[in-house]
C-alpha positions, 0 to 999 in steps of 0.5 A: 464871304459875310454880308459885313465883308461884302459891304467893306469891299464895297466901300473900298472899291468905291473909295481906292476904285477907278481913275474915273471916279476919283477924276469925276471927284476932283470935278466936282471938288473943282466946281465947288471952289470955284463957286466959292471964289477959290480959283487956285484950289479949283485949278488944282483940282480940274488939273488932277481930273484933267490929268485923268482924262476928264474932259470937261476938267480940260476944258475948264482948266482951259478957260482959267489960264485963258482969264488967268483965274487962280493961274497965271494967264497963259493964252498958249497953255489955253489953246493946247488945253482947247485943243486937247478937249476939242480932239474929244469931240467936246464942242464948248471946247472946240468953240472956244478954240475957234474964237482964239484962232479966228483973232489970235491972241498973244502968242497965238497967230490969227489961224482962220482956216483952221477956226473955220474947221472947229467951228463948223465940228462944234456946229455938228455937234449941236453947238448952238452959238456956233451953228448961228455964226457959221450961219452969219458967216455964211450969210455975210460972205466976209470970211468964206465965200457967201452961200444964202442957201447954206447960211440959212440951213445953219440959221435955221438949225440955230433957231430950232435949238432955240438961238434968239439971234438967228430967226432975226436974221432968217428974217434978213434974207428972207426979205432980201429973197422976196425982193426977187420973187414976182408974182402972178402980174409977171407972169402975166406981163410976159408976151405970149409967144416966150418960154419960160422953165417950171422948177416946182409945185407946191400947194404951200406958198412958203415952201415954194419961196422956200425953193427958191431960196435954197436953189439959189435963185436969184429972179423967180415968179410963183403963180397960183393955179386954179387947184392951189398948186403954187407954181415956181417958174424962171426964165424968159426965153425967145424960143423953145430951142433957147428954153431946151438950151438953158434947161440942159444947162441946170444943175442936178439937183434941179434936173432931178425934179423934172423941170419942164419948159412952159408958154406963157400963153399957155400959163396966161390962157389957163389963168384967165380961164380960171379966173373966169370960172370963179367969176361965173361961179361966184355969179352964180352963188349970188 
């Protein structure tokens, strides 16, 4: 074959080739229109692309007929078209079909469970608006049962990817969790004969109220020993049977970690040892 009949065929394939090509074409055509006002004529187009397979035609074409754009307003036509985008693991779609059946519109009853389901596929898939309002749902605990910990996995995700609303609410519950959190004076207000349950080192003071939060926990202590090891301790316990019972009784995941039952005189003794030891360290420097 000549190069000039290579070069026809190659325009020919391009031009009369795969349904992908023209579906990516009428794409762009139908985001051209509808830049230029041209609902009716952009419809058109996504509805060929759509047709085709396109993905984000389906989605487009969606949001026409749920704002009847360039179409008659149809909300059912829109959720089906939601729907068929969302099934492609297409989040933008499975977003806005969770918006539709969490209110319900038109036709459309209120369908939470099922919203639910969508926004947690499209938080998966890095939906950044939805990782925040699973978050906040979570946080709220108004329309799933309220769990501190799992909200502000989501939140924190939500604000990685850049969310401005979500490090304002970490900020929330990072307050309210703080409000439980004692510090050294607990400890050390304890009488000496009580036990209490040591759940975590760390030497970074964030993390271990990070723990704590993420646990759970709804009172807690973090002491500071003389290595810099901060200390998570919880509990308060008359005897060393009571502090065996309740330490059998910890969910796994803090079982894993090794919790062991402490004194508080012991706790008390070692801190006041410590503290003495600077005391005379700095007496000495002077």
């Amino acid at each position: 074959m000549s190069p000039g009949l290579r070069l026809s065929a190659l325009v020919c394939l391009m031009v009369f080739g795969s349904s992908v090509a023209i579906a990516a074409s009428d794409f762009d055509k139908g985001l051209e229109s509808y830049a230029d006002g041209m609902y009716a004529e952009a419809a058109q187009h996504w509805q060929n692309a759509a047709d085709d397979e396109d993905v984000r035609a389906t989605f487009n074409l969606a949001i026409l007929y749920e704002h009847g754009n360039g179409v008659a307003q149809d909300i059912a036509r829109a959720v089906a078209l939601y729907r068929r985008a969302a099934k492609q693991n297409f989040p933008d779609a499975q977003f806005s079909l969770a918006n539709i059946l969490m209110q319900g519109a038109g036709t459309i009853p209120r369908r939470v469970d099922e919203a639910l389901m969508w926004y947690l596929q499209a938080a998966d898939g890095g939906h950044v608006q939805s990782q925040f309002l699973v978050g906040s749902m979570l946080y709220k605990g108004e329309v799933v049962p309220q769990d501190k910990a799992s909200a502000t996995s989501w939140l924190e995700l939500a604000s990685h990817n850049g969310h401005f609303e979500a490090q304002s609410l970490l900020h929330v519950i990072e307050s309210e969790a703080d409000a439980g959190i004692y510090d050294v004076n607990w400890v050390l207000e304890r009488e000496p004969g009580e036990y209490t349950v040591e759940l975590f080192q760390s030497p970074d003071l964030a993390r271990a109220k990070k723990f704590i939060r993420i646990v759970g926990l709804q009172t807690a202590a973090i002491y500071e020993s003389a290595d810099d090891i901060h200390h998570v301790v919880s509990g308060v316990f008359d005897s060393l049977d009571a502090a065996k019972a309740a330490l059998s009784q910890l969910p796994e995941p803090l079982r894993i970690r090794l919790p062991k039952i402490r004194q508080f005189g012991q706790i008390i003794a070692s801190l006041q040892s410590d503290a003495g030891n600077l005391s005379a360290a700095n007496g000495a420097g002077q």
